[in-house]
C-alpha positions as CSV (number, residue, x, y, z in Angstrom):
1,X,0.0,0.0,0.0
2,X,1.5,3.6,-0.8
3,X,0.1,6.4,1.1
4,X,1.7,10.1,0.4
5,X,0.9,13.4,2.4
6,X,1.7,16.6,0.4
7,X,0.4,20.3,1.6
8,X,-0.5,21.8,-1.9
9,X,-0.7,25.7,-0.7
10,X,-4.0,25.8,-2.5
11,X,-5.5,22.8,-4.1
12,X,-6.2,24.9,-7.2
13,X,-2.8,25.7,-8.0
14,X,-1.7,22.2,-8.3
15,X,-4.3,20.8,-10.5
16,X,-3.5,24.5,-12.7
17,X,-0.1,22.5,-12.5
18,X,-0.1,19.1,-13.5
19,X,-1.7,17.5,-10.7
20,X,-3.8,14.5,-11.9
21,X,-1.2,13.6,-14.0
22,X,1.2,13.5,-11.0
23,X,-1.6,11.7,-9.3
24,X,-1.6,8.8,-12.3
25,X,2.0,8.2,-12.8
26,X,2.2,8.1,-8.6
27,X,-0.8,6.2,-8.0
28,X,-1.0,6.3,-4.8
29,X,-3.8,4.1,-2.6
30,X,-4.5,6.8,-0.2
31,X,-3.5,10.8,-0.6
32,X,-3.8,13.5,2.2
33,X,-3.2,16.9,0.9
34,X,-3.4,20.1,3.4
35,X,-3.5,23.7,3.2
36,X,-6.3,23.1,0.1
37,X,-7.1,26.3,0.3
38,X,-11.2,26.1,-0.9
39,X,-14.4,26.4,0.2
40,X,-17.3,23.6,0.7
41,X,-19.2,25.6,-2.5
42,X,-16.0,25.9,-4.6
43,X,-15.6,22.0,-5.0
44,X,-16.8,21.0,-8.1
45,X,-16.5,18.1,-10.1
46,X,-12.5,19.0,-11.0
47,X,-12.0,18.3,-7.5
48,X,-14.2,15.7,-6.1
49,X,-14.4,13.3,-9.1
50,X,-11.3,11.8,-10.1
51,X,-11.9,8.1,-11.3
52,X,-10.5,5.3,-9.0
53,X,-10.5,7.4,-5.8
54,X,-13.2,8.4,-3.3
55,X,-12.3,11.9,-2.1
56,X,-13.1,13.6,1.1
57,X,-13.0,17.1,2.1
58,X,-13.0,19.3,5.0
59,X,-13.0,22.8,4.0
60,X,-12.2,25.8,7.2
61,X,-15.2,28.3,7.6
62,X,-13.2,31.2,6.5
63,X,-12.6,31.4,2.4
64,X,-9.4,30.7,1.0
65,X,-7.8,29.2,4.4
66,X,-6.3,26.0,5.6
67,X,-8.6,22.5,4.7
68,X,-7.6,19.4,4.2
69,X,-8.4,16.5,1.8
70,X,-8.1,13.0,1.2
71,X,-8.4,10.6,-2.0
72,X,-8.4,7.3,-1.0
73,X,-9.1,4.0,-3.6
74,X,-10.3,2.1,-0.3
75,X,-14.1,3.3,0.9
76,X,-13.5,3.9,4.2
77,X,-16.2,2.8,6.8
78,X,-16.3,5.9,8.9
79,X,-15.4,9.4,7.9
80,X,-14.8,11.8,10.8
81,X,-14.1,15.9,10.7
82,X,-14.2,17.0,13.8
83,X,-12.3,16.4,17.3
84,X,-13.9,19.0,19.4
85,X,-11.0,21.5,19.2
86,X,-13.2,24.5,18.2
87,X,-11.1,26.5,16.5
88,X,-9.1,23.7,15.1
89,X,-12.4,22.2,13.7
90,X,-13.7,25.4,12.4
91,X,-10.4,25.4,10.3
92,X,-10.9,22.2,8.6
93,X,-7.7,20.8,9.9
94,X,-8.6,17.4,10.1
95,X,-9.9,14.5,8.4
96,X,-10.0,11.1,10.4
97,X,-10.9,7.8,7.9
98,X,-11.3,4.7,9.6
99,X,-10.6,1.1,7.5
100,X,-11.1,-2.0,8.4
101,X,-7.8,-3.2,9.0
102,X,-6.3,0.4,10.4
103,X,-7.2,4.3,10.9
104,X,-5.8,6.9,9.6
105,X,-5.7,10.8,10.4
106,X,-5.0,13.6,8.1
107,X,-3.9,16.8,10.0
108,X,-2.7,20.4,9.2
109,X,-1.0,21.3,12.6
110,X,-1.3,25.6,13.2
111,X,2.0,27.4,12.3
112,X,2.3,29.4,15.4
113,X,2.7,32.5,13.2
114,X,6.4,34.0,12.4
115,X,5.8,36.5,15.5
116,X,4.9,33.2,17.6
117,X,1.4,34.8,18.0
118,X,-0.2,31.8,17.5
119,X,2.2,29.8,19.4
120,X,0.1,29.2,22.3
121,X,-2.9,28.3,20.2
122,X,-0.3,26.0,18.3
123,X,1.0,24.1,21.8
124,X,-2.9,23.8,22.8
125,X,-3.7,21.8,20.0
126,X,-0.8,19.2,20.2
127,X,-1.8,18.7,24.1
128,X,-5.5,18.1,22.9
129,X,-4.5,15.9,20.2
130,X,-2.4,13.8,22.6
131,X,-5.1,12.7,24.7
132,X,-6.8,11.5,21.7
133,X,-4.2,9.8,19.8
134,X,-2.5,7.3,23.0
135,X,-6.0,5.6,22.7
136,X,-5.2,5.0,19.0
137,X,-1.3,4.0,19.7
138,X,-1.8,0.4,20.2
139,X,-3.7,0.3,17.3
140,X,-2.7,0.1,13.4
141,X,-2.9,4.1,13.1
142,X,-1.2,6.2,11.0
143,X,-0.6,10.3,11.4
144,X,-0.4,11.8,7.6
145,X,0.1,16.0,7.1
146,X,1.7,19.0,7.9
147,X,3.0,19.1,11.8
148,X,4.8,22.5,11.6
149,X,7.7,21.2,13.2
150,X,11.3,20.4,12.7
151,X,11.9,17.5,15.3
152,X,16.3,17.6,15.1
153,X,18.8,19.0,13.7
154,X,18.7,16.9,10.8
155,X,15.5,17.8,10.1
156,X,16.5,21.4,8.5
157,X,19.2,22.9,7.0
158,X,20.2,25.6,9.3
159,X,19.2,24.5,12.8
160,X,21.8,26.8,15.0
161,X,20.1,29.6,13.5
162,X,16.9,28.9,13.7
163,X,16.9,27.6,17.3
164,X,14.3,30.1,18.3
165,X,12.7,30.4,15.6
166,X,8.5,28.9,15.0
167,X,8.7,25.6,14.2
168,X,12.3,25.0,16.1
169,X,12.1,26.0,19.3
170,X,12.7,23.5,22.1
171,X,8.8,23.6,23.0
172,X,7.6,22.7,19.8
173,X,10.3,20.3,19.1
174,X,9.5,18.3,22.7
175,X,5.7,18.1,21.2
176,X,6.9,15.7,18.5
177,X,9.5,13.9,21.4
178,X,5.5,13.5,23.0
179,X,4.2,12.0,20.3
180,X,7.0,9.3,19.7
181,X,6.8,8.5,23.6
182,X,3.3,7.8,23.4
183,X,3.9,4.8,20.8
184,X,4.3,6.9,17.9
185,X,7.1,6.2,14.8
186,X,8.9,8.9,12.6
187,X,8.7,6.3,9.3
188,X,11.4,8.5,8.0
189,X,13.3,8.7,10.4
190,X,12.6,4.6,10.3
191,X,14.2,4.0,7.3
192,X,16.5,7.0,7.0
193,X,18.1,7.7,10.4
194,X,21.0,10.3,9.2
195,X,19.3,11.4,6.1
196,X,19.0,14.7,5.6
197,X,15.9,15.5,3.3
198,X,13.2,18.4,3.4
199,X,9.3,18.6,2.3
200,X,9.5,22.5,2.6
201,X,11.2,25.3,1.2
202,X,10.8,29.2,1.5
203,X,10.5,30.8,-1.9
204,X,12.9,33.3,-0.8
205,X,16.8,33.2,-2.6
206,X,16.2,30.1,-4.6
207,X,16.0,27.8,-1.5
208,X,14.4,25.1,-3.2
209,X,16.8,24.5,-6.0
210,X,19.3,25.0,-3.5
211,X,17.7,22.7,-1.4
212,X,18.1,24.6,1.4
213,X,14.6,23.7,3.7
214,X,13.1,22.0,6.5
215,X,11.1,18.4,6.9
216,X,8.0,19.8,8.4
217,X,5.9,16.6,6.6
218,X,5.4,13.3,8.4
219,X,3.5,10.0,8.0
220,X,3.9,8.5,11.9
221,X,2.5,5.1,12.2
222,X,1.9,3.2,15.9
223,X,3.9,0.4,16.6
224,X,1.7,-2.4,15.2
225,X,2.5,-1.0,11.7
226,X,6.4,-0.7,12.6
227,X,6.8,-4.1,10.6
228,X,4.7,-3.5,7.7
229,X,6.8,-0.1,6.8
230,X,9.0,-1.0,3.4
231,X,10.1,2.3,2.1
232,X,9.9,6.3,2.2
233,X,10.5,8.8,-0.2
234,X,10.7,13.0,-0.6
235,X,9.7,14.6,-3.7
236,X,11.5,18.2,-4.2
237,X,11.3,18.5,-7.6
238,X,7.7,18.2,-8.0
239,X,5.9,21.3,-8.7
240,X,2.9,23.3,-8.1
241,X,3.5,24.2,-4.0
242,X,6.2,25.3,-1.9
243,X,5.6,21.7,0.2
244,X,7.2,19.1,-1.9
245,X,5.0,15.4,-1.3
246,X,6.2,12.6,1.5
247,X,5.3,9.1,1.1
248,X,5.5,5.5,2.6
249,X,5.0,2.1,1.3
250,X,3.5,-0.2,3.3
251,X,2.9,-4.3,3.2
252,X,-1.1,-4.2,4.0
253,X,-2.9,-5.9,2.3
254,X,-6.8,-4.8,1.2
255,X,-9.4,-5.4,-0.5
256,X,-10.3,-2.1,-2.7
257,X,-13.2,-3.1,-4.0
258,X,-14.7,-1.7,-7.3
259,X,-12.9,1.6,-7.8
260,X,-15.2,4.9,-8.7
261,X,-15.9,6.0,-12.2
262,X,-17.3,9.1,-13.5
263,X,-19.3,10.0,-16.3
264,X,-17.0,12.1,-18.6
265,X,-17.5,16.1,-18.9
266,X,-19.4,16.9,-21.9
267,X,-18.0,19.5,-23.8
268,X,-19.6,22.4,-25.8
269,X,-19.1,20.5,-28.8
270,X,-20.1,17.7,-27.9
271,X,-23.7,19.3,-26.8
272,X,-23.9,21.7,-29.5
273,X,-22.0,20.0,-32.1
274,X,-19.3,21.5,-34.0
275,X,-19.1,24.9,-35.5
């Protein structure tokens, strides 16, 4: 199975940039994209129809801010979007599909905000989300999105000065130290322990053909899914966001049942017939 996470920075401006074409040649069995960017009315068909995948949105309150989605070729038998984190949940920053053989959350964690304005709001919704997750550690779980955090020094390209910077500082880097010690993995980390790779870059002074960024992305899994994990991988060179897309491979094996297909857009030629 071959789940990625990938935080598009508006889920417009990847499909303007190749998207469903990435999406085929990848083919990926689940996908959990953040920071989508669109509201419940905005989703048409572009969006919500793609043939082989059920898709799932969660869309913030406020236009043209945060949201999550998922595309997943498995039905799932429960869809959840909410954890009763009000201001989280008005956000859309969360989309929780549970399978039969596992569950599996979708998150876009708050920044904090460069001024650390939003750090408190930030530190608030990892201790919520704690008490929640330890009573899914001991299950197959996994943790797909955009955590806002650089766990080590590894995990960045210049950590010494950055140490107190948003997403660096000690407080936000002992919230992912949490989250391992309640029975949580780093799959990266799994495979890759010295590897230094990033799934974000500023846009500022060429930093991404530079590769000079951060690993801010995770897929975590619980323990029970430590065996199954096969492989990770980084994209940086795929366009359309300044996040480039993480994903796993993982030996599961499930039954997908009858993939969805859509009727095909009728052009205006096609109703109207040709000029």
């Amino acid at each position: 199975m071959k789940i990625i996470t990938w935080n598009v920075n508006g889920i417009r401006s990847v499909f303007k940039a190749g998207f469903k074409d990435w999406l085929a040649n990848e083919n990926p069995d689940i996908l959990c994209l953040q920071e989508i960017k669109i509201s419940s009315g905005e989703l048409t068909q572009e969006f919500t129809e793609i043939d082989g995948y059920h898709s799932y949105f969660n869309s913030a309150s406020r236009r043209g801010y945060a949201g999550v989605a998922i595309y997943s070729k498995i039905k799932p038998l429960e869809v959840e979007k909410e954890l009763k984190i009000p201001r989280f949940d008005s956000e859309g920053r969360c989309l929780k599909l549970t399978f039969e053989n596992f569950s599996l959350f979708n998150f876009y964690i708050p920044n904090g905000a460069r001024d650390k304005s939003d750090m408190e709001y930030k530190l608030d919704v990892y201790k919520e989300l704690f008490s929640l997750l330890k009573k899914y550690s001991k299950r197959e779980t996994l943790l797909c999105g955009d955590f806002n955090i650089a766990h080590n020094e590894l995990d960045l390209y210049y950590p010494k000065q950055n140490e107190n910077n948003t997403m660096f500082t000690p407080e936000e880097r002992k919230q992912i130290d949490l989250l391992e010690k309640i029975g949580y993995i780093d799959s990266f980390r799994k495979i890759y322990p010295e590897k230094k790779a990033y799934t974000w870059w500023p846009y500022a002074f060429g930093a991404r053909e530079r590769d000079i960024g951060w690993r801010i992305d995770y897929i975590f899994i619980s323990q029970k899914l430590e065996n199954s994990l096969e492989s990770a991988f980084t994209q940086r060179e795929t366009p359309g966001s300044d996040h480039g897309p993480y994903g796993i491979t993982l030996d599961i094996k499930m039954d997908f049942g009858e993939p969805p297909t859509y009727p095909k857009k009728k052009t205006q030629e096609a109703l109207f017939g040709q000029n």
